[in-house]
C-alpha positions as CSV (number, residue, x, y, z in Angstrom):
1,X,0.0,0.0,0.0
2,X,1.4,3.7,-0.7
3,X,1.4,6.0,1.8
4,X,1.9,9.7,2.5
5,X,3.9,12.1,4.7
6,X,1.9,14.3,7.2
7,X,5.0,16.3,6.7
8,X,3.9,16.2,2.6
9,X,0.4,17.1,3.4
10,X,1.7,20.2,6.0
11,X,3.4,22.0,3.3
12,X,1.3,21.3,0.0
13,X,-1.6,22.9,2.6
14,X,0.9,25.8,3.2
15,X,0.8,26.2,-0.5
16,X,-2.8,26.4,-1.3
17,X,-2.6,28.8,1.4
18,X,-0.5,31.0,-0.3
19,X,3.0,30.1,1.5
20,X,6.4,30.3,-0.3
21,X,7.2,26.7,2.1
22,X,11.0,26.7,0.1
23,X,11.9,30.3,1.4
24,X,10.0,30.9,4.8
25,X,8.9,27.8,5.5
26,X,5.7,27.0,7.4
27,X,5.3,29.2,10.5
28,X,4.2,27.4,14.3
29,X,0.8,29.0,14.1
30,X,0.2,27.5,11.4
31,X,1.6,24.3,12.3
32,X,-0.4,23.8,14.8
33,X,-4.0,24.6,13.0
34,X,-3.0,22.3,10.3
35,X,-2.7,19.6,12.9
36,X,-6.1,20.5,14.7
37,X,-7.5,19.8,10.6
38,X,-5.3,16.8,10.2
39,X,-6.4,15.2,13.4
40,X,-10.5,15.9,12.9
41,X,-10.0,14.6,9.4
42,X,-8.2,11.0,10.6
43,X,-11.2,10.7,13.0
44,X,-13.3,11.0,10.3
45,X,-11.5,8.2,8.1
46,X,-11.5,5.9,11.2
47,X,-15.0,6.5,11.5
48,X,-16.1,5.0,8.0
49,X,-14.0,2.0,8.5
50,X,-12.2,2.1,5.4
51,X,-10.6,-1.7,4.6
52,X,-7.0,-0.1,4.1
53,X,-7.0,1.0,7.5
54,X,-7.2,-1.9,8.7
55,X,-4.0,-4.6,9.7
56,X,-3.8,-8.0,10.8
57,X,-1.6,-9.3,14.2
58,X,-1.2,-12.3,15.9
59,X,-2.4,-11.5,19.5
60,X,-2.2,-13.9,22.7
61,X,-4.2,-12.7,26.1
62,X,-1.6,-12.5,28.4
63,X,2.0,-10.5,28.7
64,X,4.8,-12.8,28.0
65,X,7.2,-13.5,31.0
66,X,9.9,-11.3,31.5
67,X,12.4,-11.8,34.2
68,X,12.6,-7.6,34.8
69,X,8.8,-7.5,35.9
70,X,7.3,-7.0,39.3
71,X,5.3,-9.8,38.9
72,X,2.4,-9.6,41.7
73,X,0.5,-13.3,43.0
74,X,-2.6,-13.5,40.5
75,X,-0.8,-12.4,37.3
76,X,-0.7,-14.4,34.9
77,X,1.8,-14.0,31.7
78,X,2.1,-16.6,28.4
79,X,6.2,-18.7,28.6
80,X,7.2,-21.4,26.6
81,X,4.3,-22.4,25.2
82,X,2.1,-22.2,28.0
83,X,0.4,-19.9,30.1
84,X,1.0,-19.7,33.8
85,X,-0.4,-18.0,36.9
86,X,1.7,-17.2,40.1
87,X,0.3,-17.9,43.3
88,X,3.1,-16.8,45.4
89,X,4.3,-13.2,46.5
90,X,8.2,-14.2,46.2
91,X,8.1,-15.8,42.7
92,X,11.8,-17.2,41.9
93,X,13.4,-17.9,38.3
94,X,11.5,-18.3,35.0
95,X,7.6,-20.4,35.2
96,X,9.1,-23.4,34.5
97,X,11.4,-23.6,37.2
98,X,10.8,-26.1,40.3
99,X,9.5,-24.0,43.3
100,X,9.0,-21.2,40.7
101,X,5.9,-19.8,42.5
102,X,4.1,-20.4,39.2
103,X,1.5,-22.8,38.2
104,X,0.5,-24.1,34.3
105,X,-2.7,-23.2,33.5
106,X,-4.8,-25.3,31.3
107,X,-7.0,-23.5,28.4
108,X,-10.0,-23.9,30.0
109,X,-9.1,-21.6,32.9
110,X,-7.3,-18.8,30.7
111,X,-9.9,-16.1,29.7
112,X,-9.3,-15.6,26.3
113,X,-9.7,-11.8,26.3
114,X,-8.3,-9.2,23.9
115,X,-8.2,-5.2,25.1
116,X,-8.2,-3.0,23.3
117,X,-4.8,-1.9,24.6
118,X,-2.5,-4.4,25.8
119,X,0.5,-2.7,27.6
120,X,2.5,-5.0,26.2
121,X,1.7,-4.5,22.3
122,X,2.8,-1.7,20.5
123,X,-0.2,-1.1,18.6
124,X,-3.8,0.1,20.5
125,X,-7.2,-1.5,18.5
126,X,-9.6,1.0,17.6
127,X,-13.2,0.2,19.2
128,X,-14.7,1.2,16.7
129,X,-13.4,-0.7,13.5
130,X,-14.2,-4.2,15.1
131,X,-16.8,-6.1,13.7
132,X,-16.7,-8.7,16.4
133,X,-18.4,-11.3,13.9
134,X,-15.0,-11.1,12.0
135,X,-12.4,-10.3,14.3
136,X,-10.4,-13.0,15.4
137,X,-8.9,-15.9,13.6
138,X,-6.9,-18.9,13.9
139,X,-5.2,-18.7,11.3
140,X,-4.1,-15.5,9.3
141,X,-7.3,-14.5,7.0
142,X,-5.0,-12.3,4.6
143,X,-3.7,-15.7,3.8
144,X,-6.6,-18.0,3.9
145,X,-9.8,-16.0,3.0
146,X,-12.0,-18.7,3.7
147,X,-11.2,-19.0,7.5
148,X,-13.9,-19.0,9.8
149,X,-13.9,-16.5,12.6
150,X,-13.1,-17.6,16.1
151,X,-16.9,-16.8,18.0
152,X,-16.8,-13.5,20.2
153,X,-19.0,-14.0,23.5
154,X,-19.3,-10.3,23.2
155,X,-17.6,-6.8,23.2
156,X,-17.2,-4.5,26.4
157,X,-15.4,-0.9,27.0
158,X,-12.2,-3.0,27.8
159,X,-11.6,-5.1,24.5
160,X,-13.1,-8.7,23.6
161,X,-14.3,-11.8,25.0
162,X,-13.6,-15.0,23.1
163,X,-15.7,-17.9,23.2
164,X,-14.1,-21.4,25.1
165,X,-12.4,-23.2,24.0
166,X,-10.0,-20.8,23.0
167,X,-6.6,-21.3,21.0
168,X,-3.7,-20.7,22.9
169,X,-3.6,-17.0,20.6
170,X,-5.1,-15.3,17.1
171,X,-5.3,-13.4,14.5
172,X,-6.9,-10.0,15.2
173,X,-8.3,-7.9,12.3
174,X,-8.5,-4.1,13.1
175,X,-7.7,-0.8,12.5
176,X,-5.4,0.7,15.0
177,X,-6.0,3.7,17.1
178,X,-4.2,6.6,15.4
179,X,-2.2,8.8,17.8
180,X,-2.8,12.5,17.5
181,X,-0.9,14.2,15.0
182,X,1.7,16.8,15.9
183,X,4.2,19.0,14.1
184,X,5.7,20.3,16.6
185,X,9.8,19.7,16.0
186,X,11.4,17.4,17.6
187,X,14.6,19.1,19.6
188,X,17.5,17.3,20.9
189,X,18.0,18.6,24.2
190,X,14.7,17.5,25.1
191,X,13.0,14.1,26.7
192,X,9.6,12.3,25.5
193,X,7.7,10.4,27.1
194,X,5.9,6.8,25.2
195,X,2.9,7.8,22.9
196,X,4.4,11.6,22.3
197,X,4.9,12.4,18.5
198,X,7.1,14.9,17.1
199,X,7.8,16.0,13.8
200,X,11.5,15.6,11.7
201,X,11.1,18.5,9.3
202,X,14.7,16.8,7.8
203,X,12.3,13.5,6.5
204,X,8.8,15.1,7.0
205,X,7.8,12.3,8.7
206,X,5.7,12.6,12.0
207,X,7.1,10.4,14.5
208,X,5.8,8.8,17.7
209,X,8.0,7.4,21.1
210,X,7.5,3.8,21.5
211,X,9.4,4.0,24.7
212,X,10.6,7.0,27.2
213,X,13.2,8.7,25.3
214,X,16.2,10.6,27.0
215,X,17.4,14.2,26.0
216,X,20.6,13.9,23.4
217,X,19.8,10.6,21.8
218,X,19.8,10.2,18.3
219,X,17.2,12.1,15.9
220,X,13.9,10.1,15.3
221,X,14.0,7.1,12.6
222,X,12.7,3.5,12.2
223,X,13.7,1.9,15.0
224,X,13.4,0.4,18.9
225,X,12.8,3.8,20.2
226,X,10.5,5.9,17.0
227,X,7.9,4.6,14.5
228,X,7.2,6.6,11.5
229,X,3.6,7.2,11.3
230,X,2.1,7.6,7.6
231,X,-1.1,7.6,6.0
232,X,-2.8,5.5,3.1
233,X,-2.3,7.7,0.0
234,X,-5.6,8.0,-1.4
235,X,-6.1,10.6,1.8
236,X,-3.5,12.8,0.9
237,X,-5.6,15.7,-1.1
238,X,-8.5,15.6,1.3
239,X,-6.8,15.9,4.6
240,X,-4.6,18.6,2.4
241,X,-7.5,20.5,1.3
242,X,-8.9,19.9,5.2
243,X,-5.6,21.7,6.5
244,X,-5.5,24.5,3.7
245,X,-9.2,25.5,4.6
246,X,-7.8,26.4,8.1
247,X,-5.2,28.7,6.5
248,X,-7.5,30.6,4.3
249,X,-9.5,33.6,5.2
250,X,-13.0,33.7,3.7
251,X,-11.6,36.2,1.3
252,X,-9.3,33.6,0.0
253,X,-11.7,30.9,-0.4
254,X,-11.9,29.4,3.4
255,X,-15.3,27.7,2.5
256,X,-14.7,26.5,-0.6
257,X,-11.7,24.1,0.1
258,X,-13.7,23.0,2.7
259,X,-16.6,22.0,0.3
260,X,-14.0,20.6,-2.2
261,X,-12.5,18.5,0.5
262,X,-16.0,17.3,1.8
263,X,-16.5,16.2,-2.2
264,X,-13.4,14.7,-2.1
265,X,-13.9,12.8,1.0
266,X,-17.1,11.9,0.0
267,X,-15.6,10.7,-3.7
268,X,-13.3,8.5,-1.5
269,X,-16.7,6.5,0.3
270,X,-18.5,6.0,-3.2
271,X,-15.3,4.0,-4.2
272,X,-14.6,2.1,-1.3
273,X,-18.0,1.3,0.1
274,X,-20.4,1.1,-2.5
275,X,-18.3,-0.9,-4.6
276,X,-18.8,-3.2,-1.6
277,X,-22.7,-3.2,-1.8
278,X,-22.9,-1.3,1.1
279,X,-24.9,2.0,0.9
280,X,-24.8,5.6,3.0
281,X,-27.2,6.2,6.0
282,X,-28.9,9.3,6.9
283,X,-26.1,9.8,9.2
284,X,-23.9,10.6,6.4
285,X,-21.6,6.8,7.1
286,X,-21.7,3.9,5.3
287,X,-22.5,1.2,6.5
């Protein structure tokens, strides 16, 4: 799949508004209204459900094991194979281990739940792209299209009960939860925190901290510390357009990049939805 720069989209609206983005570049002002437009317009994309949002990962519902944990009695974490609760306060050495303070659990008593945002995943689910129906799988449904869905007993504020018996882990189809947008530079002598995202004008690539990040390491890129976050390029001029209207006066034609960026937007739907059979509500979604 193609994707875009928010960095790309940030200075082509700069443009339409009238900016020379090679000489002056694009001011914090406006920086930060083009990010207020970017953000309301990826809410509205997550919103329609769109299939190229969506990614496939192999999920299991519990933390693996790791010997640097505070593990507390009640916990219980996936090792070798297996999952395993502790039933002690003082555990010692890995699960396995004799007098560990861990017992194996069978997978009739593991709770086969998925949340929405497991600590120890990278990536947080988006509620709202789940059709619980088609969610989770056994094996991976990008490579076997014919799979049958594991059964869901049902969906909650927290994530996603599956039915018993449960396989020891699946294959989760969703659309991730998209962090907020920011282009606000990203400066050496300062320390982020996991989840912040900053902007490297050098790449124009928004990134985001997948871990606590000290002041003076090395400039965001695609590794343990930074992901790059991008979007599908089919959004590109409508969240550009979305951004530019927040630039322009009424004088210079505020309302009607607006209008041509709702057309766009809605140009976008007709292609991916109805091509699907399915058909736009009174809401104004497909669904």
């Amino acid at each position: 799949m193609r994707t875009s720069n928010f960095g790309t989209i940030l200075e082509n609206a700069a443009r339409l508004a009238g900016r020379q983005v090679g000489l002056v570049g694009v001011p914090d002002n406006w920086k930060a209204l083009a990010a207020l437009a970017v953000n309301d317009g990826m809410r509205r994309i997550a919103a329609e459900k769109f299939p190229m949002m969506r990614r496939v990962e192999f999920r299991r519902y519990r933390p693996t094991w790791r010997s640097n944990v505070g593990w507390t009695a009640g916990q219980e974490c996936w090792f070798d194979g297996a999952y395993y609760q502790l039933y002690s306060d003082a555990p010692s050495g890995a699960p396995d281990s004799v007098d560990s303070g861990w017992r194996k659990l069978k997978m009739a008593e593991v709770a086969a739940f998925i949340e929405w945002e497991q600590p120890w995943e990278p990536t947080a689910i988006d509620r709202g792209s789940v059709d619980v129906n088609r969610f989770a799988y056994v094996t991976d449904p990008r490579q076997n299209p014919n799979a049958t869905p594991v059964k869901a007993v049902g969906m909650s504020d927290l994530g996603v009960l599956l039915q018993a018996p449960a396989p020891e882990g699946v294959y989760v189809m969703f659309a991730p939860r998209f962090p907020n947008i920011s282009f606000t530079e990203w400066e050496d002598d300062c320390a982020y925190q996991a989840g912040v995202v900053v902007y490297y004008s050098h790449t124009k690539t928004c990134f985001q901290a997948v871990e606590d990040v000290a002041a003076g390491e090395s400039a965001p890129s695609s590794n343990s510390k930074w992901i790059p976050l991008y979007v599908p390029d089919v959004f590109e001029g409508y969240l550009t357009r979305l951004a530019a209207a927040d630039l322009l006066t009424e004088d210079q034609g505020k309302h009607q990049t607006r209008a041509a960026a709702d057309r766009e937007f809605d140009d976008i739907c007709e292609r991916y939805h109805e091509g699907n059979g399915e058909s736009r509500m009174r809401t104004g979604r497909f669904m």
